[in-house]
MIFIKE-780916 format. One line per 3 residues: number of its first residue (from 0); their letters; for each residue x, y, z of N, C-alpha, C. Coordinates in pm, 1 decimal. Each point is the difference from the previous one (the first is absolute). Layout:
NUM	a	X,Y,Z,X,Y,Z,X,Y,Z; ...
This chain:
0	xxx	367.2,-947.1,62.8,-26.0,144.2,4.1,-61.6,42.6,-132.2; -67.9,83.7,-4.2,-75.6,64.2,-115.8,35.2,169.4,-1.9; 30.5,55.7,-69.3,26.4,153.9,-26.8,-65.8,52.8,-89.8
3	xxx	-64.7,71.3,21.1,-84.6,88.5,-52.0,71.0,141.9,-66.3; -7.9,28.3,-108.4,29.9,113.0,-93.3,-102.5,77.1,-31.1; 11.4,131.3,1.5,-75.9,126.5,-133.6,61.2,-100.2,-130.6
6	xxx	-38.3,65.9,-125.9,43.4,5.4,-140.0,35.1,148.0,40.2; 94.7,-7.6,-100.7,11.5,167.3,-53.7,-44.9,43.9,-56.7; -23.0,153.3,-21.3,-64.0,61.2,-60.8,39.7,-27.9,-169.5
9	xxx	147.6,15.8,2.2,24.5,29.1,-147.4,35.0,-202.0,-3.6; 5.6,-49.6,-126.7,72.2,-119.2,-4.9,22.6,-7.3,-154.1; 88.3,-67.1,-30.7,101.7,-13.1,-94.1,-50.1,-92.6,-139.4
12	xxx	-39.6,10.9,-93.8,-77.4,-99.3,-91.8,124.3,-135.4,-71.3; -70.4,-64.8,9.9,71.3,-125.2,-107.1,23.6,63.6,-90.7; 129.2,-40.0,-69.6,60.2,26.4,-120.6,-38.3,-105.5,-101.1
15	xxx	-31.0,-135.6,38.4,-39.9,-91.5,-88.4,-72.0,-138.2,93.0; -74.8,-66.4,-95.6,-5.8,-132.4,95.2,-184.2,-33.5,-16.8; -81.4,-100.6,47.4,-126.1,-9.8,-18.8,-97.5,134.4,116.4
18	xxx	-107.6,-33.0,-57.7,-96.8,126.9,105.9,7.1,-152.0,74.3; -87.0,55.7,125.2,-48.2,-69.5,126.1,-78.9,-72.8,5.5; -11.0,-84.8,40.9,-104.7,-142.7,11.8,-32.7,56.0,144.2
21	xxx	-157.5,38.4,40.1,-40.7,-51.2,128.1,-6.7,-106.4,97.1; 3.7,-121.6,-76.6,-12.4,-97.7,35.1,120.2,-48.4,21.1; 138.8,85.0,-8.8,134.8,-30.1,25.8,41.0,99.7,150.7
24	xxx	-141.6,67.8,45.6,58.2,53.4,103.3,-45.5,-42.5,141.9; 74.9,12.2,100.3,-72.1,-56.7,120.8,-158.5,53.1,48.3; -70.3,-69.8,52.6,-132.4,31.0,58.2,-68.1,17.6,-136.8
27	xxx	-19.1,-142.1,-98.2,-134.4,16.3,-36.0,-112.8,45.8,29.0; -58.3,-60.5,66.9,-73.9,80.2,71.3,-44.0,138.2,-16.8; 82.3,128.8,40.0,-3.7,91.2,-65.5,-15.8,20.8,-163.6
30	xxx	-10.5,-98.5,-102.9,11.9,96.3,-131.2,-133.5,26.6,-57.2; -112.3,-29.7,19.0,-123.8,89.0,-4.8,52.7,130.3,22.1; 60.0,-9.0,97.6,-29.9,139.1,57.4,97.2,53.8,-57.7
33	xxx	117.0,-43.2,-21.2,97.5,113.7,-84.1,-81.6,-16.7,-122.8; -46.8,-71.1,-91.1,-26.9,-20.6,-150.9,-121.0,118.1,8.3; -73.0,59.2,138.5,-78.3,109.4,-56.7,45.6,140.7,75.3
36	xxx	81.9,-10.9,14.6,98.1,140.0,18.7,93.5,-9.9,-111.6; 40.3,-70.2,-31.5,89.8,-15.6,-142.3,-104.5,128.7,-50.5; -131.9,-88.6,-36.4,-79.6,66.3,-112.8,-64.0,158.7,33.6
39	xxx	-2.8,-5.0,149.7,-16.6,188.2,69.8,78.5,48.7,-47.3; 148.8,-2.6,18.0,131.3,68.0,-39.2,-12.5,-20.5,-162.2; -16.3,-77.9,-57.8,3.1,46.1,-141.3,-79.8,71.1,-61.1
42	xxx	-132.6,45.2,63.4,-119.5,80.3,-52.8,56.7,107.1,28.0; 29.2,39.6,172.1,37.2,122.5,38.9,132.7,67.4,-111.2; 84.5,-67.3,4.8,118.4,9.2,-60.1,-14.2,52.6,-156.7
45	xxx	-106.0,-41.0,-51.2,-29.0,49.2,-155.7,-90.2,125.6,24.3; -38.8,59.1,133.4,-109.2,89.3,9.0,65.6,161.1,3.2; -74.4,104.7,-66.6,120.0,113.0,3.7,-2.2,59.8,149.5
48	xxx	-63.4,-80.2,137.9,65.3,34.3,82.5,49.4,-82.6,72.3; 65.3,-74.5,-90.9,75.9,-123.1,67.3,148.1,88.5,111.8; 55.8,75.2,-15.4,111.6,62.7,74.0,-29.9,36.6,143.7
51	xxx	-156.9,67.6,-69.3,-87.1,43.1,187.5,-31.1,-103.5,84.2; -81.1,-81.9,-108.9,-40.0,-135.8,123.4,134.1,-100.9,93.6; 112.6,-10.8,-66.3,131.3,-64.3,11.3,62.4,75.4,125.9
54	xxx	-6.0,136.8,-37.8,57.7,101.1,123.4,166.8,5.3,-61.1; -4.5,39.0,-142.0,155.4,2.5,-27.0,-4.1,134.9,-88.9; 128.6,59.2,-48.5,25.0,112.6,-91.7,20.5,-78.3,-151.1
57	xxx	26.7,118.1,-53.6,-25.7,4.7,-185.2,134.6,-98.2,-5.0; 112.1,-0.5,78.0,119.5,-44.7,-33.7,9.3,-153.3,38.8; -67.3,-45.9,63.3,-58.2,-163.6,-4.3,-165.0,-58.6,-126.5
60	xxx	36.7,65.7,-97.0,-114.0,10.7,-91.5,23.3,-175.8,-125.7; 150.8,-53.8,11.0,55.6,-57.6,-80.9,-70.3,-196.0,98.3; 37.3,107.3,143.0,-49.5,-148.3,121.2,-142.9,-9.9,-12.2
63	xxx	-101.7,84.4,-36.7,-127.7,-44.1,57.1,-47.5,-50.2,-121.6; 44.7,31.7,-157.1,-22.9,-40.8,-106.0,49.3,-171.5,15.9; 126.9,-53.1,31.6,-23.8,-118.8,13.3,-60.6,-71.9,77.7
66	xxx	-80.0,64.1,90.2,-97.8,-75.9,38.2,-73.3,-20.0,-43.8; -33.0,82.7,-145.6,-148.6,-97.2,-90.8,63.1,-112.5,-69.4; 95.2,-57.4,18.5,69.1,-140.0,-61.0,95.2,-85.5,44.0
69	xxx	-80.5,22.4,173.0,130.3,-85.3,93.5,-55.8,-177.1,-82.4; -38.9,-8.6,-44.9,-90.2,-192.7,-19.8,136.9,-44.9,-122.8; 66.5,97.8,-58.9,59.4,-15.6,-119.6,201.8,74.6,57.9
72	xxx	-43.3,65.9,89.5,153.0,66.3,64.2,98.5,-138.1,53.4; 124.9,40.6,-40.5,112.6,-145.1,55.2,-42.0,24.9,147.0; 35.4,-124.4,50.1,49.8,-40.4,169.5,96.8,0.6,29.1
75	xxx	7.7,33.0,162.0,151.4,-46.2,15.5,-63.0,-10.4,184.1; 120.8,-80.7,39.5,2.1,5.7,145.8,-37.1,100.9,84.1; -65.0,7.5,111.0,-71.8,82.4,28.9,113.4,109.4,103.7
78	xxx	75.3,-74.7,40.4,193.9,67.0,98.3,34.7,50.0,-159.1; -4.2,-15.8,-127.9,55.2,97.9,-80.7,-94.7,77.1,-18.2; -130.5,6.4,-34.1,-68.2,104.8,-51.9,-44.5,119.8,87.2
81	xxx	8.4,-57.7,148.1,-20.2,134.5,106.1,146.6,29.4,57.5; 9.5,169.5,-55.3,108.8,16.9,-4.6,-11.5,152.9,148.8; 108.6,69.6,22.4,17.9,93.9,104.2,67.9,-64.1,85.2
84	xxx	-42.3,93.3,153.1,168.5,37.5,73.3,-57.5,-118.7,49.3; -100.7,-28.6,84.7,-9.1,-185.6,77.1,30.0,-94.7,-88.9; -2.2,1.7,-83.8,60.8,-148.2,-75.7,86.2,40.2,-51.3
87	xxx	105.2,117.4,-52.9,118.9,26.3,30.4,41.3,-99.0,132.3; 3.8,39.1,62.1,63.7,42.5,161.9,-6.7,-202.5,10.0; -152.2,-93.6,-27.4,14.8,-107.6,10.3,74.8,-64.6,-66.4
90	xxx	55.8,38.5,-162.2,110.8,-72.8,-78.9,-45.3,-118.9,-69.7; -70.8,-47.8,-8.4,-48.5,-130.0,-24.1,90.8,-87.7,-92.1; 73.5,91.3,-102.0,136.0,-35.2,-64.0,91.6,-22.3,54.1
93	xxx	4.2,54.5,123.3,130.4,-40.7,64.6,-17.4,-118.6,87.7; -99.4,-72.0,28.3,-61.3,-100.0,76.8,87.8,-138.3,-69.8; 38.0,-45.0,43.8,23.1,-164.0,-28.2,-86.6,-47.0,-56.5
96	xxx	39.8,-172.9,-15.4,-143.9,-38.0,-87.3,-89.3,-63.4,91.5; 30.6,-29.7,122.3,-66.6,-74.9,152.8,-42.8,152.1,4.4; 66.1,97.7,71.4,-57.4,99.9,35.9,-159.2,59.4,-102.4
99	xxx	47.0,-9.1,-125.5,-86.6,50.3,-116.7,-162.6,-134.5,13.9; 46.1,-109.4,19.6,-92.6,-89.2,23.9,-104.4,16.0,124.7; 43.9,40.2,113.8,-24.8,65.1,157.4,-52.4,95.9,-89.6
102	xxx	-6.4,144.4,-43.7,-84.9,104.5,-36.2,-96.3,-23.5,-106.9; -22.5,-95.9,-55.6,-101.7,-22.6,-73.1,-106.7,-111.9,64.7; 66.7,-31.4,119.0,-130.3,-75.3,115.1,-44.3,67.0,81.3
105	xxx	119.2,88.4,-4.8,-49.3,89.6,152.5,-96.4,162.8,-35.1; 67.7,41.0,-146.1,-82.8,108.7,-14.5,-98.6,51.8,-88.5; -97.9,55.8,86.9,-125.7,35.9,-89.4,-8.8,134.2,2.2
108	xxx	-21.5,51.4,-171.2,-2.1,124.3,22.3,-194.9,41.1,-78.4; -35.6,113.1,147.8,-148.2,21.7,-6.3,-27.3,95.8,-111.6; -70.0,-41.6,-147.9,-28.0,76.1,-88.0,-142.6,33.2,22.9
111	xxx	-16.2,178.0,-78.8,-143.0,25.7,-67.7,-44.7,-62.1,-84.0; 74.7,-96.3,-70.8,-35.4,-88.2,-143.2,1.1,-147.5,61.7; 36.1,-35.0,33.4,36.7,-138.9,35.3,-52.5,-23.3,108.5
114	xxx	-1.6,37.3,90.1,-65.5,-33.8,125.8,145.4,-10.4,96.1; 58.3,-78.1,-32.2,117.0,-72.4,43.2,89.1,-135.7,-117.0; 113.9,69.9,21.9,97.8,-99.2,-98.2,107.3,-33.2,53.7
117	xxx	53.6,-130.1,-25.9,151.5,-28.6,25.5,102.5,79.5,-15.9; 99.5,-61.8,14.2,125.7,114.9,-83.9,54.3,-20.8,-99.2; -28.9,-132.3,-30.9,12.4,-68.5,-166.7,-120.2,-15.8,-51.4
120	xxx	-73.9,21.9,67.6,-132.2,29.9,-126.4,46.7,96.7,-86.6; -63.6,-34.0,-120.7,55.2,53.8,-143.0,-171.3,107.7,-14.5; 48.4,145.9,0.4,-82.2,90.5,-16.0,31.9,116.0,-89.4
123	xxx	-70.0,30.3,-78.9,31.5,116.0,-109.3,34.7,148.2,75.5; 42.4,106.6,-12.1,13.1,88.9,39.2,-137.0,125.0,6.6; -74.2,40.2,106.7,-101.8,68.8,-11.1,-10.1,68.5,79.6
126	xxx	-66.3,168.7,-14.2,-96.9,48.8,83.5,-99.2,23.0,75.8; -17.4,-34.4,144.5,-85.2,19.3,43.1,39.9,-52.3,207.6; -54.2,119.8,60.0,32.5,33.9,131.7,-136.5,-63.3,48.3
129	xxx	53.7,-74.3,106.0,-115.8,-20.0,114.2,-84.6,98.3,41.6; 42.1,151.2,9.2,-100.3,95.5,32.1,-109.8,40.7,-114.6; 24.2,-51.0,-92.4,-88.0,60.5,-113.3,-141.8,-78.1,48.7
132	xxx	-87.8,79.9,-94.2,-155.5,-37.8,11.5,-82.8,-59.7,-141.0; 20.8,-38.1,-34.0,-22.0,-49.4,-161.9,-176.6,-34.2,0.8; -29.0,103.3,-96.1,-124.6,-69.9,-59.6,-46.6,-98.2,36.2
135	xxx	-140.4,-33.7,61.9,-84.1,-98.1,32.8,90.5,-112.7,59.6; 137.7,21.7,38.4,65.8,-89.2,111.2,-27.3,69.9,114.0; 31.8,103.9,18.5,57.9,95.7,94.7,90.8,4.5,68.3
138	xxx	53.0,89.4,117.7,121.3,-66.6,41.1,105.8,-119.5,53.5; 77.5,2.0,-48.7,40.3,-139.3,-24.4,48.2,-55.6,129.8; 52.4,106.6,76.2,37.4,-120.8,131.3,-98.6,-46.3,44.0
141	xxx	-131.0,109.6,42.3,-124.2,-108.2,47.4,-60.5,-78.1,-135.0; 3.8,-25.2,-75.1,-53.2,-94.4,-140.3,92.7,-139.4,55.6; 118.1,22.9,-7.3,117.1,-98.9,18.4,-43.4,-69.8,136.2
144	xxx	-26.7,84.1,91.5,44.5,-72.2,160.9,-88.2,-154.0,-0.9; -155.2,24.0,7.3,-51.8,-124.4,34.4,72.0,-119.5,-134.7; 32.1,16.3,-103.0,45.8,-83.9,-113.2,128.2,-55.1,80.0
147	xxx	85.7,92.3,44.1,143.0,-32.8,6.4,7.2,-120.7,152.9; -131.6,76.0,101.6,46.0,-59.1,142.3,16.1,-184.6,-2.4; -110.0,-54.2,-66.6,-24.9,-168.3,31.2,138.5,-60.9,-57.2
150	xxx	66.2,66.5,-161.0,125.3,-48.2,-42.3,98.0,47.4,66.1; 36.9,55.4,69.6,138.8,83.6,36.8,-33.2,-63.2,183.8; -142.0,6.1,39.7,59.7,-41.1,138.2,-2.2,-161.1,-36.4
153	xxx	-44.1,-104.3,-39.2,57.0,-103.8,-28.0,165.0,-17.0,-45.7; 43.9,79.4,-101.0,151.2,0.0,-54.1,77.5,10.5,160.1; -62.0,136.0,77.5,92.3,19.8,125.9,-15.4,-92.7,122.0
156	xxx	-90.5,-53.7,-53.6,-12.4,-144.6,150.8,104.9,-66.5,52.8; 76.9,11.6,153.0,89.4,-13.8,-4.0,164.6,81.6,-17.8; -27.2,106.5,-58.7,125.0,76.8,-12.8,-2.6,136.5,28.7
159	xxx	119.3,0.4,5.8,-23.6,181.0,86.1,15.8,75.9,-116.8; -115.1,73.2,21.1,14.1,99.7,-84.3,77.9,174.0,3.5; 103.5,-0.2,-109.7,113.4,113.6,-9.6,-86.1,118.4,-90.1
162	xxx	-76.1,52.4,90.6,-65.8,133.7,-102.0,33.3,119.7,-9.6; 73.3,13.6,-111.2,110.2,123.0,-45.7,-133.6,84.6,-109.7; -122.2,-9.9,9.0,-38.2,68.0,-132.2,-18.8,140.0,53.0
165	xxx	-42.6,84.0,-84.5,-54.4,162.5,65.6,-154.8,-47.6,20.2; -17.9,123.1,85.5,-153.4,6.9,28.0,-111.8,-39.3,-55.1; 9.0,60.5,-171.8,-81.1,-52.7,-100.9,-61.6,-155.0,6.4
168	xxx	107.9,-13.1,-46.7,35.3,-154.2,-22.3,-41.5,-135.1,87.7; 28.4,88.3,150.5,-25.2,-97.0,133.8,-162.1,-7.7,13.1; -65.9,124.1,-87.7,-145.5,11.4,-0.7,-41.7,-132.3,14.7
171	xxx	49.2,-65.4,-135.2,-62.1,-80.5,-102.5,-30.5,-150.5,49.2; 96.9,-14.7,121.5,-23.5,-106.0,69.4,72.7,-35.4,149.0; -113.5,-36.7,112.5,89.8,46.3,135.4,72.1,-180.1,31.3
174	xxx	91.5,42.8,0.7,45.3,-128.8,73.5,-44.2,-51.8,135.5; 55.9,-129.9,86.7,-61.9,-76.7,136.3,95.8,95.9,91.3; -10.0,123.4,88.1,40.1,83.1,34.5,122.8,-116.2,106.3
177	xxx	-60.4,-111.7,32.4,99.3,-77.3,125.9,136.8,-18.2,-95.1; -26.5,-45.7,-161.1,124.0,-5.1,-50.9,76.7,39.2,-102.3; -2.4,148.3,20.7,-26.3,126.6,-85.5,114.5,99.6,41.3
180	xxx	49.3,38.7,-64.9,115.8,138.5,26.7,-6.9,87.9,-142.0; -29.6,112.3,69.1,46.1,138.4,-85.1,160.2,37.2,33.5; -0.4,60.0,-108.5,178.7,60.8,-36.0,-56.9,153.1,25.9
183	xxx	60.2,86.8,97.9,2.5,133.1,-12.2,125.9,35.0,-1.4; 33.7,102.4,-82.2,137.7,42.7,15.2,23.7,161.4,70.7; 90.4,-11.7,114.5,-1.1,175.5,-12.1,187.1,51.0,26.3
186	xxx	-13.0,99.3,-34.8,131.1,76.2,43.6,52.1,85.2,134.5; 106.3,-13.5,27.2,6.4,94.2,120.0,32.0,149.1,-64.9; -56.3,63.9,86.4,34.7,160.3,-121.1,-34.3,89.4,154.8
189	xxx	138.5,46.7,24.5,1.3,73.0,141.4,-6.3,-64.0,144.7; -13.1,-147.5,-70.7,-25.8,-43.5,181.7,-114.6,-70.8,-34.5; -91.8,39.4,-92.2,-132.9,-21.8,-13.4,-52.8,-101.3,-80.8
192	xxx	-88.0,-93.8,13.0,-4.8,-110.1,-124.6,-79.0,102.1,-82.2; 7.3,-4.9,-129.7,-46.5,22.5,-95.0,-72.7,-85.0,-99.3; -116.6,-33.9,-68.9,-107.0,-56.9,-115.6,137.6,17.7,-112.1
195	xxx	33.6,-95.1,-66.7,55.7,45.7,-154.2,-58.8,-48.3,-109.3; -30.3,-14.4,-127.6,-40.1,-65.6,-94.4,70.3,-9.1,-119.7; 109.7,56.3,-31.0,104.2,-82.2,-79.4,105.0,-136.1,44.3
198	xxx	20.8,75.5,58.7,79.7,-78.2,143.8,-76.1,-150.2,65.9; -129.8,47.1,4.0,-90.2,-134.0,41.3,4.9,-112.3,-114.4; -60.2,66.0,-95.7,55.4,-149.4,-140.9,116.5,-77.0,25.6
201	xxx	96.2,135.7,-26.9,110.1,-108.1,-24.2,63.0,-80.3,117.9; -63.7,40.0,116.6,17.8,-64.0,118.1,-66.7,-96.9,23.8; -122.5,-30.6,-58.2,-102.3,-98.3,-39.8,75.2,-91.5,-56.9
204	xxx	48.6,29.6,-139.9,66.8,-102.3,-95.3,156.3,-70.8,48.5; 103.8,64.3,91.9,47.4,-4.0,69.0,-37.3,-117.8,137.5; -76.8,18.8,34.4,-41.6,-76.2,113.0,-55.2,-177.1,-71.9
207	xxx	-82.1,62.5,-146.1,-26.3,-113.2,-40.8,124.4,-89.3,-65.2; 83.1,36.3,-43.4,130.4,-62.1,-26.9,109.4,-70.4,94.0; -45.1,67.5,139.3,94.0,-75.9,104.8,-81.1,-110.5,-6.1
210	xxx	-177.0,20.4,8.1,-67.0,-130.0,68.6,13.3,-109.8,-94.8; 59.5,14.5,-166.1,19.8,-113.2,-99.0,126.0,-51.9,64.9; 95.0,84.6,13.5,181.6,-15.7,-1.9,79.9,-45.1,130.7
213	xxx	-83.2,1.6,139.6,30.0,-45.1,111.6,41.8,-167.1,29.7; -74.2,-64.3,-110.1,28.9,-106.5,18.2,-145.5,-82.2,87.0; -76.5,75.7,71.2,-128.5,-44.3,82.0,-127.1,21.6,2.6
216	xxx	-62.2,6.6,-3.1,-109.9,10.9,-43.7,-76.2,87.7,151.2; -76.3,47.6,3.0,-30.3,129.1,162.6,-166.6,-109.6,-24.5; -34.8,-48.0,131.3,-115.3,-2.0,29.0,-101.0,-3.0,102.9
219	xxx	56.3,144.1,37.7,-41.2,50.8,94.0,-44.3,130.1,45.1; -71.9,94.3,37.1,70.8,180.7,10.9,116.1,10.4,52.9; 55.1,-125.0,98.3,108.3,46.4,114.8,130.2,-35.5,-110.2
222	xxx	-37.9,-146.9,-73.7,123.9,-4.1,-64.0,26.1,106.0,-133.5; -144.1,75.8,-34.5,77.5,137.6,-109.3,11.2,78.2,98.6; -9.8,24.9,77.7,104.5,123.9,105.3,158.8,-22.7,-16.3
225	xxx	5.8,-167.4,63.1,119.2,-19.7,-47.0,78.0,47.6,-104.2; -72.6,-90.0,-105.4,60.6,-4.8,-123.3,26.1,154.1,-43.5; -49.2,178.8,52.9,-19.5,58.8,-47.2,128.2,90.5,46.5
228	xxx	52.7,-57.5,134.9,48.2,44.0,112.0,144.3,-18.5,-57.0; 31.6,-77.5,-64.7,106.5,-40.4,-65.9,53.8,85.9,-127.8; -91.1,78.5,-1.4,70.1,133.4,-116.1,-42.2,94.4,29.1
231	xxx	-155.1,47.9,91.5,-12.2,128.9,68.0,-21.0,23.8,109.3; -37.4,90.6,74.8,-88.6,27.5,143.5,-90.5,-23.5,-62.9; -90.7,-63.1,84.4,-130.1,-37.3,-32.1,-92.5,-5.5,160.6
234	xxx	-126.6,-31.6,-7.7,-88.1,-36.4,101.6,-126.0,-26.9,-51.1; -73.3,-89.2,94.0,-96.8,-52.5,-23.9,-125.8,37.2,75.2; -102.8,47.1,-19.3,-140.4,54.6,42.4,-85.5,-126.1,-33.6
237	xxx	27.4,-35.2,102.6,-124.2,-122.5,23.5,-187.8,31.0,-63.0; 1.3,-132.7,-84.6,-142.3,46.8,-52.7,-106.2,-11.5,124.7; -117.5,-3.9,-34.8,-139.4,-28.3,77.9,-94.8,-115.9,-88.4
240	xxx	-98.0,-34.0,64.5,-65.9,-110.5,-88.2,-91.4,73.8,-127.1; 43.3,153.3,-0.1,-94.1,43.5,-130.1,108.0,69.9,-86.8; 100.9,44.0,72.8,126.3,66.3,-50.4,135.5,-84.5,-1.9
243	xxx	69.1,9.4,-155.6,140.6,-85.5,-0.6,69.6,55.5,61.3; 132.4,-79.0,45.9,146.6,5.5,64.5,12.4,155.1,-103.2; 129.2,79.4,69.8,51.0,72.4,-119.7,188.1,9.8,46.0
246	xxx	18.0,21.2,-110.3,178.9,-66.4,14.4,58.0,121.1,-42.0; 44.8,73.9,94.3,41.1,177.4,-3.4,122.9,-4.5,-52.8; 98.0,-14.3,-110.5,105.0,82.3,-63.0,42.5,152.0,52.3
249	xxx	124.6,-18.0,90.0,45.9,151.6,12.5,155.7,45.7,-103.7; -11.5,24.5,-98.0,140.3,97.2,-68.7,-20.3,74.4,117.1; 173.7,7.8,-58.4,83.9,141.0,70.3,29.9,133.9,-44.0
252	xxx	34.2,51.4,50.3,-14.9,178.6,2.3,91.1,-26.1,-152.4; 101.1,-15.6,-36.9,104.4,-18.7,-51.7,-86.1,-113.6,-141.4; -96.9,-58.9,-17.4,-22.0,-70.7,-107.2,-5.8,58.3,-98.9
255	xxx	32.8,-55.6,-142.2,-18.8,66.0,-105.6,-15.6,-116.1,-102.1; -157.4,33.3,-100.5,2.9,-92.6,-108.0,145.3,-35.7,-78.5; 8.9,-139.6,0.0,103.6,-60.0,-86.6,-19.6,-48.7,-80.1
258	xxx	64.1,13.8,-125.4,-68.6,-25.9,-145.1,56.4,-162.0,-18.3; -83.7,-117.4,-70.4,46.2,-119.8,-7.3,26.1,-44.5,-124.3; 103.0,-60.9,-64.7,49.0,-51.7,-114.2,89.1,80.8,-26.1
């Protein structure tokens, strides 16, 4: 199985340790292409409208400045440095060391910088959203897509793919729709399913933590129905040969975020 992640928006910087070796992260391949977005983001980032082009406020002013010196910023694992409520909710600390071994084969999380990274790939802490449009790149999910498709559908050859990312993100590269599942999450609210998006993360990260901790590995859409069925209501919307499976999450009237640790 392969699972697919957003990054978060905000993520957490190394406190100490070496900067990043490209050549220490999965999909060579890709580092042309990060090594000249490295260098977009560091022009933009020194420019006085580096805040506008980024799409952030005055109070993330400390994040876009280290992006003119991610080449020299510590590393750290990439499950520590993307931080929020989905990787909350996944724990990766609380994982065993089999389990912890299983999430660093199984998960890739889809960056604006990276293209795509492990979960122990060792990455500095930085700014920058898949929706942005950067100088003479332009926007990055279509910049990314044709780069990302030949490495990522080779990586997924063979495995079902668990795609928990948001919309953005899913831009950037479509998976083999026959062995493909989206995570939607919704609520009942009156009787009625309801769209949520706090609730969806951590139900995301949640879902991705049973599929480490079950003990089995899902490779199938029918067997993550299963596997999903075993901690929620769930259902499955059969894909088409141009459209993926999608794997419906229903909370209950009665759910309420639960804080972890």
């Amino acid at each position: 199985m392969l699972i697919l992640l957003p990054p978060s928006e905000g993520k957490k910087p190394a406190s100490s340790g070496e900067p990043f070796d490209t050549d220490s992260l999965q999909f060579p391949e890709l580092n042309p292409h990060r090594h000249q977005l490295l260098d977009a983001l560091a022009e933009v980032s020194r420019g006085e409208h580096a805040l506008e082009v980024l799409g952030v406020g005055k109070s993330l002013v400390a994040e876009v400045t280290r992006n003119i010196e991610l080449h020299s910023e510590p590393a750290a694992a990439a499950h520590s440095v993307y931080s929020g409520v989905l990787f909350e909710a996944l724990g990766y600390d609380r994982l065993n060391a089999c389990q912890q071994k299983l999430a660093d084969e199984s998960i890739l999380v889809i960056s604006a910088l990276w293209g795509a990274v492990g979960f122990a790939d060792q990455i500095p802490a930085y700014r920058l959203s898949m929706s942005v449009k950067l100088p003479e790149v332009g926007k990055l999910a279509s910049w990314w897509k044709p780069k990302l498709a030949p490495v990522l559908d080779a990586r997924a050859e063979g495995e079902l793919v668990i795609d928990c990312r948001s919309s953005t993100y899913a831009a950037a590269w479509v998976p083999n729709p026959a062995m493909s599942v989206s995570v939607a999450v919704f609520q009942l609210r009156g009787g009625v399913r309801k769209v949520v998006s706090h609730f969806a993360k951590h139900t995301r990260g949640e879902l991705a933590a049973h599929l480490l901790t079950r003990g089995s590995e899902v490779g199938s859409p029918e067997e993550l129905l299963a596997a999903a069925q075993e901690k929620w209501e769930a259902q499955l919307v059969a894909g088409t040969k141009r459209k993926v499976h999608q794997l419906n999450i229903i909370l209950p009237e009665d759910h309420a975020f639960r804080a972890i640790g």
